[in-house]
N, C-alpha and C positions, 0 to 999 in steps of 0.2 A: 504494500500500500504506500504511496504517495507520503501521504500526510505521514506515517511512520517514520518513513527516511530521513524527509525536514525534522522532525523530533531527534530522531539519534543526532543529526546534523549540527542540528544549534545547541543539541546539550555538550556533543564533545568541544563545541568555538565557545561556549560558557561554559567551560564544566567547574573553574576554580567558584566562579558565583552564586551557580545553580543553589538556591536550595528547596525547591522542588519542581515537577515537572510532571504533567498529565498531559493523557493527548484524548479528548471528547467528544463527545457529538460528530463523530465519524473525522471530523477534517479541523476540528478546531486544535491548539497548541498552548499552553497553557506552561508560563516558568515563571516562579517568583524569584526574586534578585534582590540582594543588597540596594538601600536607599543611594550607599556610597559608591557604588557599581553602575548606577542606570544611566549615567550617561556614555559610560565606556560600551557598555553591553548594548545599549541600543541603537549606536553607531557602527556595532559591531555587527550587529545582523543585517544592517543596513546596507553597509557596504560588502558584506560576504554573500547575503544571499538574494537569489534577487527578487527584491520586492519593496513595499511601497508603504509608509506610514497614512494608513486611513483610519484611525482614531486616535486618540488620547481623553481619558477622561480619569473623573475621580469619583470614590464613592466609599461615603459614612460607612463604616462598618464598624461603628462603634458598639453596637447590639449582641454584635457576634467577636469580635476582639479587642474592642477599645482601639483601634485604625483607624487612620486612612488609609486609604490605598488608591495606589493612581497602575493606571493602564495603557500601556503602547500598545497598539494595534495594529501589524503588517497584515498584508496581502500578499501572499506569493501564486497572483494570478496565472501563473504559468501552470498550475500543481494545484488549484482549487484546496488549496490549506490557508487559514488563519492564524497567524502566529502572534498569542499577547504575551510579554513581558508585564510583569505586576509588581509596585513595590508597597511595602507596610510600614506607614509612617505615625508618628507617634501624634494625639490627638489631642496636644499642649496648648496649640497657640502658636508655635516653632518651626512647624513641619516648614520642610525645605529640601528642595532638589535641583541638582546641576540642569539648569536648559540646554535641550541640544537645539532649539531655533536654527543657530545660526551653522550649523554641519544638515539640519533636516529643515530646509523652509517652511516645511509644510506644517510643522509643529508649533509654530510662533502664536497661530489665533485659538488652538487648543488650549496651550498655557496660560494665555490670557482668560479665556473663560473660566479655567480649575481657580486661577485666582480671585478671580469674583464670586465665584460662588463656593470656595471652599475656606479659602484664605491660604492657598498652599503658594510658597513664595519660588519663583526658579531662579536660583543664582543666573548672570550673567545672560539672561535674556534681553535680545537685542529693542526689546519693546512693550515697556510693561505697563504701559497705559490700559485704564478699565476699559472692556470691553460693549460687556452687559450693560452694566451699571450706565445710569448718567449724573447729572451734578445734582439732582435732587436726591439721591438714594444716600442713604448714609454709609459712611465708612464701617471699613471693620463687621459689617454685617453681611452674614454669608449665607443665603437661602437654602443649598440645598446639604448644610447640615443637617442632621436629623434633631436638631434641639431646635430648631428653627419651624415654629408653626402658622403654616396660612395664613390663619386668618391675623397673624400680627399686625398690629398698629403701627407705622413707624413715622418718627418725624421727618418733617422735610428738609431737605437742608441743599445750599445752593454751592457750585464748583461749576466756573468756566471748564467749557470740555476744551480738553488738549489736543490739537491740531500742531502736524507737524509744520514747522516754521522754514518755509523756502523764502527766503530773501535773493536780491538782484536789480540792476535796473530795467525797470521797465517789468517787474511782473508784480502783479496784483490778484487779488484772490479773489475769487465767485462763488459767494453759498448760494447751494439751490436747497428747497426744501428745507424741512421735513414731510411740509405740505405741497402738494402737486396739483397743476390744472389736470383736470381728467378722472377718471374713478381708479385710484392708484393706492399701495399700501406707502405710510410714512417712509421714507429716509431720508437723512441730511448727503448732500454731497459737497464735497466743499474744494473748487479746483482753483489750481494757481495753474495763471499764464499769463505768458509773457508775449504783447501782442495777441497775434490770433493762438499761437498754436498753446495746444493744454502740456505742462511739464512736468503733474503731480495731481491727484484724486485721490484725497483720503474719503471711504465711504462709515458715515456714523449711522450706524442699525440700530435694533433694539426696541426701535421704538413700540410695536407690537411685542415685545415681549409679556409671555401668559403667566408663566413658570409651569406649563406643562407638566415636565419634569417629576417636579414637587406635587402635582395634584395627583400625579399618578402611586405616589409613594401610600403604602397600604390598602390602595383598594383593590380590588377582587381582579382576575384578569380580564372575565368581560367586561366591566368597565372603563378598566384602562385602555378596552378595541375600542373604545368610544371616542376615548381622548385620540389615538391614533388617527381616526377618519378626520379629525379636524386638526391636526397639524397643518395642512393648508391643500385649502380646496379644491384645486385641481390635480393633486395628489393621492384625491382620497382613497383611492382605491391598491395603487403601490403600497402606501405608508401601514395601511390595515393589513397588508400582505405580506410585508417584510415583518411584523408582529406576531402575525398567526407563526409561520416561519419561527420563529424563536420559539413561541409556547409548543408547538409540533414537536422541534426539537428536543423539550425538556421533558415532553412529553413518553418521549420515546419513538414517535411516530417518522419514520425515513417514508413512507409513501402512504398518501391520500389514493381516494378512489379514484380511476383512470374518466370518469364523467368531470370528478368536481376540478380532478388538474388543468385538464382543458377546457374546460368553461372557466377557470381562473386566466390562463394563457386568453382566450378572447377578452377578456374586461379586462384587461391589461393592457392589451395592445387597444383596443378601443380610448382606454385614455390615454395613450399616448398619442393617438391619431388628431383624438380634440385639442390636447396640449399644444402640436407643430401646427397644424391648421391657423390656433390662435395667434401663433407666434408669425407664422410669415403673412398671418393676412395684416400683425401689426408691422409689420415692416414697410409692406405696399402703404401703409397707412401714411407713417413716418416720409415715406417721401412722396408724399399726396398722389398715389397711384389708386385712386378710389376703384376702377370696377374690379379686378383682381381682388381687392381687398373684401369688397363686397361679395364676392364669388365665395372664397376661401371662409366667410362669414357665415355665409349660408349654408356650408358643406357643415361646418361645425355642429350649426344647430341641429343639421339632420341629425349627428352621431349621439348627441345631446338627447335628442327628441326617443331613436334608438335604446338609449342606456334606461330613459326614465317609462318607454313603455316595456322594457325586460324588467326591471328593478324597481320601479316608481321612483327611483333617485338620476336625477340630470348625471350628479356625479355619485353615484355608483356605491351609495352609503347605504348602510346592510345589509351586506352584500357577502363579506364574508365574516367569518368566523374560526377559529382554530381547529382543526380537523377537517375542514372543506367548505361548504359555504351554507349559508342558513335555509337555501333551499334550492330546487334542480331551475333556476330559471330560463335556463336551454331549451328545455321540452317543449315542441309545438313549434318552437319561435327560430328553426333552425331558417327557414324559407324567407323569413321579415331579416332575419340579418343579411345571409348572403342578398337578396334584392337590395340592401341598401345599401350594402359592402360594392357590390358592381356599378350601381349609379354612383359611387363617389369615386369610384377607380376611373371613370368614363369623364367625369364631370372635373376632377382633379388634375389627369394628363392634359387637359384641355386649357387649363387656366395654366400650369406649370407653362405650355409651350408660350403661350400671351405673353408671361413675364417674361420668359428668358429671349423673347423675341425682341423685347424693349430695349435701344439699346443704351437708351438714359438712365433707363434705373439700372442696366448692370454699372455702367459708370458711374452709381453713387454707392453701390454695394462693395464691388472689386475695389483692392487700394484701401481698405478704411476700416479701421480697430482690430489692426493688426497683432495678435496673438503668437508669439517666440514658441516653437514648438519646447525648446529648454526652460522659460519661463511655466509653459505651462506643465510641464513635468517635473520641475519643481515644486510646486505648487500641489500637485494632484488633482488638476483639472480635469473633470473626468463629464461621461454622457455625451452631447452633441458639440460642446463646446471644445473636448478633449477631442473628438475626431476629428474636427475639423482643423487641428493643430496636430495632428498626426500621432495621435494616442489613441492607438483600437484597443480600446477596453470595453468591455461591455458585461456586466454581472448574466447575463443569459447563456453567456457562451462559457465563461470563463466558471462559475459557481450554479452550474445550471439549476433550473428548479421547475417545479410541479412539472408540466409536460415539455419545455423547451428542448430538452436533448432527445428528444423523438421526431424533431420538426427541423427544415432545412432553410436556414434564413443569411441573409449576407448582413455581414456587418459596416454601413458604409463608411469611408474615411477620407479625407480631402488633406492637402499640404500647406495651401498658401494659406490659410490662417485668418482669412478676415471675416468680414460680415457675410461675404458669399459665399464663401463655404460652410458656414455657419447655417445658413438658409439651404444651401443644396444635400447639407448630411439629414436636415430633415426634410425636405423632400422624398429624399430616398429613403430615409424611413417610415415614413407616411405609406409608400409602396410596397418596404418588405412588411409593415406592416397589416397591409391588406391579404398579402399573401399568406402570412402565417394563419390568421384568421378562417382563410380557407382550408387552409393543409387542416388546421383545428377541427372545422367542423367536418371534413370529413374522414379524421379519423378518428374522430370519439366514438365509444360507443353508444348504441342507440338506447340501450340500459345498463342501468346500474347505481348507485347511492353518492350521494354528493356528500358525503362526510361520515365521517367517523368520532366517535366519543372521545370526549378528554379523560383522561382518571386526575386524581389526586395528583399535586406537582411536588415532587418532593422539594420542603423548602432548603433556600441557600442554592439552588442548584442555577446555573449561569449557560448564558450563550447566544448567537449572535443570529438575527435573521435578515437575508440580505435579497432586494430586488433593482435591479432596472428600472427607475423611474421614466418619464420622459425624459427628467431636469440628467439621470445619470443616476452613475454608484448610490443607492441610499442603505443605509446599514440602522441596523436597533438593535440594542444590547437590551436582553434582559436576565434580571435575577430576582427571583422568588422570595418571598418571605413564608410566614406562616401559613396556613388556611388557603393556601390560592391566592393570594394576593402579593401585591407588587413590593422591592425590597427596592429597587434600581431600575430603570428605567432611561436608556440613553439613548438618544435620538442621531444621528447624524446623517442628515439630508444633504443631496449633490451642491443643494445652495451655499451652503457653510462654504465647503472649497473651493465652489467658482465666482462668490463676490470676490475676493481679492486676483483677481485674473480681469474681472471688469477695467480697476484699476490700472491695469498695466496693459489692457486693449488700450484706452485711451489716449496714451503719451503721445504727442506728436502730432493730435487731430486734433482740430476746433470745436468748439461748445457746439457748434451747430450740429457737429457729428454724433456727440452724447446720446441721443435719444435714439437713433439709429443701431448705435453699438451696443447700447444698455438693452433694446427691445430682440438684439440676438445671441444675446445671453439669455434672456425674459426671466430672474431669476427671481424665487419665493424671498422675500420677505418675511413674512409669517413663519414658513419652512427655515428658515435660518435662526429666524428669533425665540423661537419655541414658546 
């Protein structure tokens, strides 16, 4: 086995640190290490094996050993194994650990987060501005310890946010927002430039911050599928999926009924279809190409219309549930998808050839927010944003799940990096995803049970459930407590990783370009902020 080898692997490159090591849930990797150790050791996998930092988190475990503990989290998408390093740090007030930010970029906005909500300090971090927090939230208070209760009252207190300071002649800086023309979620952006061109974009989030998180701590784990479905709306259906995916897991469960996997595979790709639809009809928008825009509008709403007479949800809430889904909503209705799966393949090739015939709007596309394939591979750019910078990843292929490794699908991927590839990787998934849909239905079978029973989850027991959003990579850590209910609860949506990529589309282009660059990324807000 696979995952086996990576185990032997990184225990003999750590063996003086190791002090223990399990390998779970088929593919997961699991080493705890010295506080004094974690940064050697998690440079150390980093660069020996090959793979990719996609989490870092922390979590109270004062209940169960008077801890913290914080979490690295590789991918060795090559090998569909999980690799976390864990350390246990003492639950003083003290706690402190070496930052690797600056050998792992991708690490920088995790650490930032552990210290807002935990108060865990990382020596030598290249950026230790709050993240979460804004200048009203008080110091020194840190939500998701567990002595920290909801419904807390807290005073207000006021702090200029910090903004990196670029000085020069001739540059000046432009807040936009928090508040936006249009039906938009808050963010600040706040660019300096010098003349026209932009030379720096710090982006300030949070502003939707729920504490998700935190509401999920002790409640039952259907209720916490509830909080999942509204992590952010256009989501709802991945976010519920990568959750069930983890309870399945702890469950014991390696396979669902071959009905409910593939009726999960179509509502899946169905929302990713709405997702890109919405996303390049907002582009045509952006550069006032109104009927494309209206075309690509209308196709939407069909899929829309679609989801909510299978489910009675637009987007697709209720849909599932841990062991399969709450009910066979396939049945009967195989005839009304494919009819409306072929009118939008018929109706989409059609509008795709329009735009791409324009040859104004390619010349506002090509050329513009430009994405470093090394930038973004630093970073861990990952979903439509990573292909189009030449990172074919895709959790389908690489971590397959319920029916995808039964089904033949192209992964698509582009090189030059801008807005038009951005726009052409969903195009073309738009199309593999009509196809897969078909392959779907016509290999399900024509009976059989859409789920299976949960038992008792034993508590303390941990582990990760991961899907292909639209947005990309989204991963949810869970671990159990008592009675069924929640201990931890870690969310991390493709959003987190690819606002700071926004950032650095940017450099070099005019404010004019912003809105253009930012609508192909289309990135959650809500999804980031939790």
């Amino acid at each position: 086995m696979v995952s086996e080898a990576i185990f032997d692997t990184i225990n003999r490159l750590l063996a003086p640190h190791v002090q223990e090591g399990r390998l779970i849930n088929e593919n997961e990797v699991y080493f705890c290490i010295s506080p004094s150790t974690v940064k050697e050791d998690c440079i150390n996998v980093y660069e020996n094996i090959e793979c990719v930092l996609v989490d870092l988190f922390a979590n109270d475990t004062t209940p169960i050993n008077n801890k913290l503990t914080v979490y690295y989290t590789f991918a060795v998408r090559s090998s569909n194994t999980i690799v976390t390093l864990y350390s246990k740090l003492e639950n003083d007030g003290s706690a402190m650990l070496d930052s690797i930010a600056l050998e792992v970029p991708a690490a920088s906005l995790y650490e930032r987060e552990i210290h807002d909500m935990y108060g865990i300090d990382f020596k030598g971090c290249p950026d230790s501005r709050e993240l979460v927090h804004h200048g009203n939230f008080p110091q020194n208070v840190h939500p998701l310890k567990r002595d920290f209760k909801v419904n807390k009252h807290l005073p207000f207190q006021h702090r200029d946010l910090e903004f990196s300071n670029i000085s020069g002649k001739g540059v000046f800086e432009v807040p936009v927002g928090p508040v936006h023309a249009g039906i938009i979620e808050p963010g600040h952006f706040r660019f300096s430039v010098a003349g026209e061109p932009i030379i720096n974009l710090e982006a300030k989030l949070y502003y939707v911050h729920r504490g998700l998180e935190k509401l999920c701590e002790n409640q039952h784990y259907m209720k916490a599928l509830l909080f999942s479905e509204r992590i952010s709306g256009d989501e709802t259906f991945t976010n519920s999926l990568a959750f069930c995916h983890a309870i399945e897991k702890l469950n014991g469960i390696t396979y669902i009924p071959e009905r409910a996997a593939y009726s999960r595979v179509i509502f899946a790709e169905l929302e990713r279809i709405c997702g890109h639809l919405g996303d390049i009809s907002g582009l045509c928008v952006d550069t006032a190409y109104i009927f494309p825009s209206g075309q690509l509008g209308m196709m939407r709403r069909w899929i829309q219309l679609l989801n909510e007479q299978l489910t009675g949800s637009r987007f697709l809430r209720n849909t599932n549930k841990p062991g399969g889904l709450r009910r066979d909503f396939i049945r009967n209705n195989e005839k009304i998808i494919l009819e409306c799966i072929n009118k939008l393949d018929k109706e989409f090739r059609e509008t795709v050839a329009i735009i791409k015939n324009n040859g104004m709007f390619i010349d506002r596309v090509e050329h513009t927010g430009i994405l470093a394939n090394s930038i973004a591979a630093d970073l861990n750019v990952v979903g439509p944003a990573g292909r189009a910078s030449g990172l074919k990843t895709d959790v389908r292929k690489e971590f397959p799940y319920d029916a995808y490794s039964k089904l033949k699908f192209n992964i698509p991927e582009h090189g030059n990096c801008d807005v038009n590839c951005r726009m052409n990787v969903k195009i073309e998934e738009v199309m593999e995803s009509i196809n897969i849909i078909k392959q779907a239905l016509g290999k399900m079978p024509e009976e059989g049970l859409v789920h299976v029973d949960i038992g008792e989850l034993k508590p303390y027991s941990y582990g990760f459930g991961m899907t292909e959003s639209p947005r990309g990579e989204n991963i949810h850590f869970v671990m159990t407590g008592e009675n069924n209910t929640i201990f931890r609860y870690k969310v991390r949506t493709p959003s987190f990783c690819n606002w700071p990529a926004l950032c650095h589309a940017v450099n070099t282009n005019t404010l004019t370009d912003f809105p253009l660059i930012n609508k192909s990324f289309n990135l959650s807000y809500a999804g980031n902020d939790l």
